[in-house]
N, C-alpha and C positions, 0 to 999 in steps of 0.2 A: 942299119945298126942303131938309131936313134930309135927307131920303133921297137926292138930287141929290149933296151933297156928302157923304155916305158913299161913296155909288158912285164919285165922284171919287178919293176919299182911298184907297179900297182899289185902284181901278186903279194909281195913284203907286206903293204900295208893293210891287204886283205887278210893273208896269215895272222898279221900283230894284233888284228883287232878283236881276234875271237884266243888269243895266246893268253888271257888270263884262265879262263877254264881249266889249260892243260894243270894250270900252279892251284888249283883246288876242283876236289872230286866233290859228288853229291853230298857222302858221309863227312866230311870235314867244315862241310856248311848248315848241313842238317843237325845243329846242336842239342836239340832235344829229342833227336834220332826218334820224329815221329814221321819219316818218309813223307815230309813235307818242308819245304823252307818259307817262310814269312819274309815279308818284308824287312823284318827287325832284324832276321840270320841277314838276309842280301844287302843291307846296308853295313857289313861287316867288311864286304869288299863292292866300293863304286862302280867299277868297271860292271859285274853281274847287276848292279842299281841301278843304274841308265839303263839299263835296258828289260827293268823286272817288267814294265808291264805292257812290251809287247812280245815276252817271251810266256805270259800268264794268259794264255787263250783262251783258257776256263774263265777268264777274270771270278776267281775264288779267292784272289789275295795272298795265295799260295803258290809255290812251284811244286808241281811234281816232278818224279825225276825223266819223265822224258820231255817235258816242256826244258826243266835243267838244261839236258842234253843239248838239245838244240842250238843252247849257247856254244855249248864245246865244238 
């Protein structure tokens, strides 16, 4: 039973820590909707910040939307 709810408890905090993505899409970060987001859009929400540049693969300084993705 103790093992049951570890496995529970670490799914939760697995789920929680990629759960800001679901509360913004590509287009609601991408504010000069040039199908890229900057550093300046991803410091708009911290949670996508900490983790812009190793979600930036390309290291171009930009997100594309499947580097985005990845977050979600």
């Amino acid at each position: 039973m103790k093992k049951v709810n570890q496995v529970i408890a670490l799914a939760a905090l697995t789920s929680a820590s990629a759960a800001f993505a679901l509360d913004a899409t590509f287009e609601s970060v991408d504010l000069d909707s040039n199908n890229s987001i900057s550093m300046e859009e991803a410091s708009k929400l911290p949670e996508l910040m900490s983790q812009f540049k190793e979600l930036d693969v390309n290291t171009d300084g930009e997100l594309s939307r499947e580097e985005f993705a990845a977050a979600e």
